[in-house]
C-alpha positions in Angstrom: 55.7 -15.8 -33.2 57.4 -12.3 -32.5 59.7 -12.9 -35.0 60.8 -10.3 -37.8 61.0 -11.3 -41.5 64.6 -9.7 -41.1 65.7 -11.9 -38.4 64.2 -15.1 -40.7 66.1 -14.2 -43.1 69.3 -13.2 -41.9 68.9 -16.4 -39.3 68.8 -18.8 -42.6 71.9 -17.2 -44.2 74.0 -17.1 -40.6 72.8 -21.0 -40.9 74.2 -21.9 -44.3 77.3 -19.8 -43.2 77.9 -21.7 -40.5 77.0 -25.0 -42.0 79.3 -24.4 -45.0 82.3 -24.1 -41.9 81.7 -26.4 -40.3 81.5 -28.9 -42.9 84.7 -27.4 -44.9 86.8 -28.0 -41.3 85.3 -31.5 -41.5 86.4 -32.1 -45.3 89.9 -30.7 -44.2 89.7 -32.8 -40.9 90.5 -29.9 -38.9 89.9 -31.1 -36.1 91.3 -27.9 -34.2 89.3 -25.6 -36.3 85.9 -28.0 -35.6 87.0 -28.1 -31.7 87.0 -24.1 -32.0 84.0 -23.5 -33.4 82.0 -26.1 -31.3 83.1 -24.1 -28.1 82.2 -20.6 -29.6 78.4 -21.7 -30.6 78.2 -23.5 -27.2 79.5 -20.6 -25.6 76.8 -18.4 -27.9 74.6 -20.8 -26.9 75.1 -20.7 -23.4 75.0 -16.7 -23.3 71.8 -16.5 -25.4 69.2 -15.1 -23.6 66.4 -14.8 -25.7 64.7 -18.4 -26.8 65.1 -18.0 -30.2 68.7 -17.4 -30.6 69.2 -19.9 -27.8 67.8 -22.7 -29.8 69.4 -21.8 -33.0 73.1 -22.1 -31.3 72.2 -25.1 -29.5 71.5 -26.8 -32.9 74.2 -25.3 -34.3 77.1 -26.4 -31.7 75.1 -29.9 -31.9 76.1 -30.2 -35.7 79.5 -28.8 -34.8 80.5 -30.6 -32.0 79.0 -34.1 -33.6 81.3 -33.4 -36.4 83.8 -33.2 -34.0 83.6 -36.4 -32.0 83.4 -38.2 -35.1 87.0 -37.1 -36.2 88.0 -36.6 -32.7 86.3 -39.5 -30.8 85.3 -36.9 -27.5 83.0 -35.6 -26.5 82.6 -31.3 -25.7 79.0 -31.8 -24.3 77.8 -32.3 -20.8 74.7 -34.3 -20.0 72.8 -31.2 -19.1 73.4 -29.7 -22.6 72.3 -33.6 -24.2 68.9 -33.2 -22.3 68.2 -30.1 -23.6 68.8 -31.1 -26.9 66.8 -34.3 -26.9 63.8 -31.9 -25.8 64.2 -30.2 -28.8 63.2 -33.2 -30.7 60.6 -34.9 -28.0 57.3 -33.2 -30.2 57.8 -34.1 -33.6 55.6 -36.9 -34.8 56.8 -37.5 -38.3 60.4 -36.8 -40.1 60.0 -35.5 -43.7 
């Protein structure tokens, strides 16, 4: 997979950091703080250049910037971005 045991690793802790944010700004209802952070990991997302960091931002600025449309009601994404992210979920045959 060309993947370092480093970069598993320090990809699972950046996760649970960013998880932990996102869902503290959630608790708060800050909605400006969830609006903030969903541009950042789009725009990470967006500047990623390698596939493996550019999948890991684009599921990380999809659980951000669901969080914020729920408190919010819009929408940051774009219909490009949505496509990409369905595809991400097109081969999995069973949900454990």
């Amino acid at each position: 997979m060309n993947i370092s045991y480093n970069e598993i690793i320090t990809s699972e802790v950046d996760i649970k950091q960013v998880i932990a944010k996102i869902e503290f700004a959630y608790q708060e209802n800050d909605i400006n703080e969830l609006k903030k952070l969903s541009l950042c990991l789009l725009d990470k997302y967006q500047q990623s250049r390698d596939e493996f960091s550019k999948v890991e931002y684009l599921l990380k600025s999809a659980m951000a910037m669901n969080y914020y449309l729920d408190l919010s009601g819009k929408d940051l994404s774009d219909i490009k971005y949505k496509v990409t992210l369905a595809k991400q979920f097109n081969n999995i045959r069973h949900w454990f």
